[in-house]
BABA-937058 format. One record per atom (N, C-alpha, C): residue in three letters; x, z, y. Coordinates in steps of 0.1 Angstrom, whole numbers, plus 5000, padded with zeros to 4 digits. Layout:
<nodes>
ALAXZY;...
</nodes>
This chain:
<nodes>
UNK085230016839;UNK086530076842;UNK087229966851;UNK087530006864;UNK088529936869;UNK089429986882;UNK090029926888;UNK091229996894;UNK090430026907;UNK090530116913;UNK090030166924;UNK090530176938;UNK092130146938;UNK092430096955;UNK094330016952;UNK094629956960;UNK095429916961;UNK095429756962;UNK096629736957;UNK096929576954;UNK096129506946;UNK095629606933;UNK094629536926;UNK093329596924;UNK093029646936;UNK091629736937;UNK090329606933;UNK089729646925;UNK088229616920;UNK088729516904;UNK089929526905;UNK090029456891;UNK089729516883;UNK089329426871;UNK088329536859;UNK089529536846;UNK089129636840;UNK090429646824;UNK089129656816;UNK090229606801;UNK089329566793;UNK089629776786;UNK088429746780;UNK088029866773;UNK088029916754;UNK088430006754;UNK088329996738;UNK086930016733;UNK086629936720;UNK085229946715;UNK084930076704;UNK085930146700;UNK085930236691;UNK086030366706;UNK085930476698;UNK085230616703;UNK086830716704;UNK087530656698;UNK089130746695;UNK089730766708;UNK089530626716;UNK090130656731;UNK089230666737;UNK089830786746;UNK088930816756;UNK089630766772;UNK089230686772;UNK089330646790;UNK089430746798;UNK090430756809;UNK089630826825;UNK088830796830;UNK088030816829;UNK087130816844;UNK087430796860;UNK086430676861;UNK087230616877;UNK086830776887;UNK085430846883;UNK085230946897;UNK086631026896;UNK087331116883;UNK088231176877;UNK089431106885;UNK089830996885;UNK090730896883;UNK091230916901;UNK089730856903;UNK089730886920;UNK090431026927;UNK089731126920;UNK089731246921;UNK091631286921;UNK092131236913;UNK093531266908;UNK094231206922;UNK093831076923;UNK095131006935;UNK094531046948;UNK093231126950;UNK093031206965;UNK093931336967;UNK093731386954;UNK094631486954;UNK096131456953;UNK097031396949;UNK098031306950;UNK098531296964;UNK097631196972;UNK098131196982;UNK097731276994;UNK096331356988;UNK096331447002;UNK096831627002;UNK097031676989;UNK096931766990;UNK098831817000;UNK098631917003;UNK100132007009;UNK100831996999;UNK100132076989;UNK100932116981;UNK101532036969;UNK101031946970;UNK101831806961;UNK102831746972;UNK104231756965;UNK105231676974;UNK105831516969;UNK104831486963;UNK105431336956;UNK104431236965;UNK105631136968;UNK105331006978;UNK105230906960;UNK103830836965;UNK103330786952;UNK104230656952;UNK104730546963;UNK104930456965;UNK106530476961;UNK106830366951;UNK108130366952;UNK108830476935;UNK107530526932;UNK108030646923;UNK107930566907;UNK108530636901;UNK108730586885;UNK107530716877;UNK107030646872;UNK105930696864;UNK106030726848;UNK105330836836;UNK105330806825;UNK104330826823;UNK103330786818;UNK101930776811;UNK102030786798;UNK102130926794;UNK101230976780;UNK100430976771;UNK100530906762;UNK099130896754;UNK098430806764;UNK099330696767;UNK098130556779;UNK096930506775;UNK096930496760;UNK095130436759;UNK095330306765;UNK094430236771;UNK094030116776;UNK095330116790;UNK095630226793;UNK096730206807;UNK096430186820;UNK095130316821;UNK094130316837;UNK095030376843;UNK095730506840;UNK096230576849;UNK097430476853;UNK098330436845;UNK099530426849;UNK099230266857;UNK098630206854;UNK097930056858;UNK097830106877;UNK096730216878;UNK096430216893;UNK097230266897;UNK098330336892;UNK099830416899;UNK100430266904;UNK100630146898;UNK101430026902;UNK100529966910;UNK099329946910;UNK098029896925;UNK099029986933;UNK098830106935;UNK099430176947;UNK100330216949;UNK101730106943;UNK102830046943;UNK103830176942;UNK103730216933;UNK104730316920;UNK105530176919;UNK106930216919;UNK108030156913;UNK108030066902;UNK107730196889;UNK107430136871;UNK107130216868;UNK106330196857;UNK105530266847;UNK106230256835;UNK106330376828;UNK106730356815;UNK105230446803;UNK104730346798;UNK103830346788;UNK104030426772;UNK103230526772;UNK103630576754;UNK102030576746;UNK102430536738;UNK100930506731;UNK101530496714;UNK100230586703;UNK100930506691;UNK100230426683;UNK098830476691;UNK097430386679;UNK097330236683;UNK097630136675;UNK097929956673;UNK096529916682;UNK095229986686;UNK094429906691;UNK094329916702;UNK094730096707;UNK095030086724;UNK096330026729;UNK097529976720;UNK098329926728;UNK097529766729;UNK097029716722;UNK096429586725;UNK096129576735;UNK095329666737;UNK094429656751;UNK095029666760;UNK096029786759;UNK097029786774;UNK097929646776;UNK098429616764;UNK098729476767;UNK097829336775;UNK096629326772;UNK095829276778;UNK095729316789;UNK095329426794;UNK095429456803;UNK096229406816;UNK097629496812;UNK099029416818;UNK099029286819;UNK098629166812;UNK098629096812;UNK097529006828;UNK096929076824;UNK095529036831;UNK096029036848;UNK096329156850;UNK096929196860;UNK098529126866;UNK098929066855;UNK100629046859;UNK101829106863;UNK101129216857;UNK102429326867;UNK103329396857;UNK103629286840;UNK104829306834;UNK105829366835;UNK106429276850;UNK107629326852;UNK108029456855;UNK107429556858;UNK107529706861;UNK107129766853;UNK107029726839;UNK106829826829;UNK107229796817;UNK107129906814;UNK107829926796;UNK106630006787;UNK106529926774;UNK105629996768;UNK106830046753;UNK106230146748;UNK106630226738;UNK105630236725;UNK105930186718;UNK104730216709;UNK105530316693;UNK105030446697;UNK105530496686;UNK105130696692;UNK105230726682;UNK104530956688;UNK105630956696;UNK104831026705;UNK105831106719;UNK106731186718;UNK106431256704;UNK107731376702;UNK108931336700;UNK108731226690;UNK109731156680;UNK110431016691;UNK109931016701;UNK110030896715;UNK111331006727;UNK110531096726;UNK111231166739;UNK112531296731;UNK112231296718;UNK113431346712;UNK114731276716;UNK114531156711;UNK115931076712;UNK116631076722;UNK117731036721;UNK118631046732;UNK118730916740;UNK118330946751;UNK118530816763;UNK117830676761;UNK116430746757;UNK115130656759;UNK115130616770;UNK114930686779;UNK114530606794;UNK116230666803;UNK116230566814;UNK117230466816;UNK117130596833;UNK115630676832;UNK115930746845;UNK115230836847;UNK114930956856;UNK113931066858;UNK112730986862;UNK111531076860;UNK110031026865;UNK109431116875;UNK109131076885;UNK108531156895;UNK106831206896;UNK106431096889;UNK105331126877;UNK105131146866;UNK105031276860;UNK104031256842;UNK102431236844;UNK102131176836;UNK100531216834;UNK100431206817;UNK100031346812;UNK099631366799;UNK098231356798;UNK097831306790;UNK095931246785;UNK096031246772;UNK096531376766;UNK096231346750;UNK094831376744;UNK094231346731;UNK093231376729;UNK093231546732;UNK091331546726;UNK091631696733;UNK091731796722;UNK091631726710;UNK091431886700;UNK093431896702;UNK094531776706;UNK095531806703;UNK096131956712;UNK096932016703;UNK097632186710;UNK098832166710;UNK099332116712;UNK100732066714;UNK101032076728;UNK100432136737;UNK100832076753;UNK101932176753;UNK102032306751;UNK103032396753;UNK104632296747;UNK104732266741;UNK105932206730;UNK105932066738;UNK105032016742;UNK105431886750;UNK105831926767;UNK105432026766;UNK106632056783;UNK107532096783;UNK107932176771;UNK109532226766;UNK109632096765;UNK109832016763;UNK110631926755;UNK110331836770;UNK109931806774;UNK110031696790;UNK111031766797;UNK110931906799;UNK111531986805;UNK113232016797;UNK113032026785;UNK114532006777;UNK115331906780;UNK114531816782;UNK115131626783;UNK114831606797;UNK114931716806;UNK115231676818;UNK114531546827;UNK113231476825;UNK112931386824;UNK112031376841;UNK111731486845;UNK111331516861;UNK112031536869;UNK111831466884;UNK112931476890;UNK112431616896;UNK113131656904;UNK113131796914;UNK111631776919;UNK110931726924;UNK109731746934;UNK108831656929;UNK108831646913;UNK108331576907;UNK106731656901;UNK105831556895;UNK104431626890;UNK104031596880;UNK103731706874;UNK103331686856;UNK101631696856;UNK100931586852;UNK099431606855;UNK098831636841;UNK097831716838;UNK097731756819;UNK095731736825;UNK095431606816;UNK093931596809;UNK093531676801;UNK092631826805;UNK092531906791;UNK090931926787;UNK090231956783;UNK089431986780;UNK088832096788;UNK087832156793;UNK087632236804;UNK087832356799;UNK087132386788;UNK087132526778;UNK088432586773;UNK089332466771;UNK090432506769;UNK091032616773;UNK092132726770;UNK093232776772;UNK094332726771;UNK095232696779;UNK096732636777;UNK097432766779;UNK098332706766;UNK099632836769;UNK100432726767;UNK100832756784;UNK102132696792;UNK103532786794;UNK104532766793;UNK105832826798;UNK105932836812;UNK106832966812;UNK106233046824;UNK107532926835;UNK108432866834;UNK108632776843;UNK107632656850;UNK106632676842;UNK105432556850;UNK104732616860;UNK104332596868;UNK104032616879;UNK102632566883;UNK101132596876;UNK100032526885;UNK100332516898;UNK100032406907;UNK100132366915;UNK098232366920;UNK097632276917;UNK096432246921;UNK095732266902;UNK094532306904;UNK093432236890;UNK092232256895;UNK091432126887;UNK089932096895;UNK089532096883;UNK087932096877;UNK086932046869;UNK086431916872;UNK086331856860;UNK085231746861;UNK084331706850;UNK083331756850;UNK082631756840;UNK083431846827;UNK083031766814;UNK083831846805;UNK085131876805;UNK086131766817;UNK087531826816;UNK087931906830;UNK089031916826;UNK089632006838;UNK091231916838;UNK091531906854;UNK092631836849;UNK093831946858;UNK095331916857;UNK096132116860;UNK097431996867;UNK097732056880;UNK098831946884;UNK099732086884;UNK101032046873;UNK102232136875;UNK103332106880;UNK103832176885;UNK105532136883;UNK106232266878;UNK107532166875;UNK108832296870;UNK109532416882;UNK109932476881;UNK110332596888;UNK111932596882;UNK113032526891;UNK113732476892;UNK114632556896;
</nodes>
């Protein structure tokens, strides 16, 4: 696993040794920031943007969003051995200062009132996959107002899956990769 372009392209992140987190995938990973920056129909300038990373795990996604100089990352994670690693990680890298990590469930994080300090022009959700929660976690991003206008919600799902999404989301782009499929939305505003 390591970063794949930017400021800190070829740097390596450390990995978890247990099976619970599942990493992205650098071809996947790749796959996401081509589509990112080349597609029409994605209107987010990656540089400069405030990011939230879901369920971060080790902190690939939101890590290569700051290589390819994203504003800040804000980190949510609740299992004690992937924030280690993302700490290490961060560490390794030095790029502290643009991020915030969270360690505590996302529901019970993004309930509260005036956690984060500002809208995100990125989500990327990576929850495990047997979780069904994704419907209830975009009401609730979308409740708490948390995307800016021309902002992108990216969802890691399982390929077989069926999501039942609210009809304000808007597929935008979705690809296959191997067992997952990943769905770039936005809100309908």
């Amino acid at each position: 696993m390591r970063i794949i372009a930017g400021n800190l392209k070829g740097s390596s992140l450390y990995m978890p040794k247990d099976k619970n987190t599942r990493p992205l995938g650098d071809l996947t990973k790749e796959s996401i920031f081509n589509l990112l920056t080349h597609s029409k129909k994605i209107l987010l300038e990656l540089k400069q943007s405030n990011v939230l990373d879901l369920y971060a795990g080790t902190g690939s996604f939101g890590l290569e969003c700051l290589s390819r100089q994203a504003k800040s990352v804000c980190f949510i994670e609740k299992k004690k051995d992937a924030i280690e690693i993302l700490e290490k990680n961060i560490k390794k890298l030095k790029v502290k200062n643009k991020i915030k990590i969270f360690f505590n469930d996302i529901f019970e994080l993004i309930e509260k009132q005036n956690t984060f300090k500002s809208k995100f022009d990125l989500i990327f959700c990576d929850p495990p996959f047997k979780n069904t929660n994704i419907e209830k976690l975009i009401e609730l991003i979308f409740n708490k107002n948390l995307l800016n206008k021309n902002g992108i919600i990216i969802l890691h799902r399982r390929k077989t899956t069926k999501e039942k999404l609210p009809n304000y989301f808007e597929i935008v782009e979705e690809r296959t990769y191997g067992i997952s499929k990943i769905i770039f939305g936005k809100f309908l505003f």
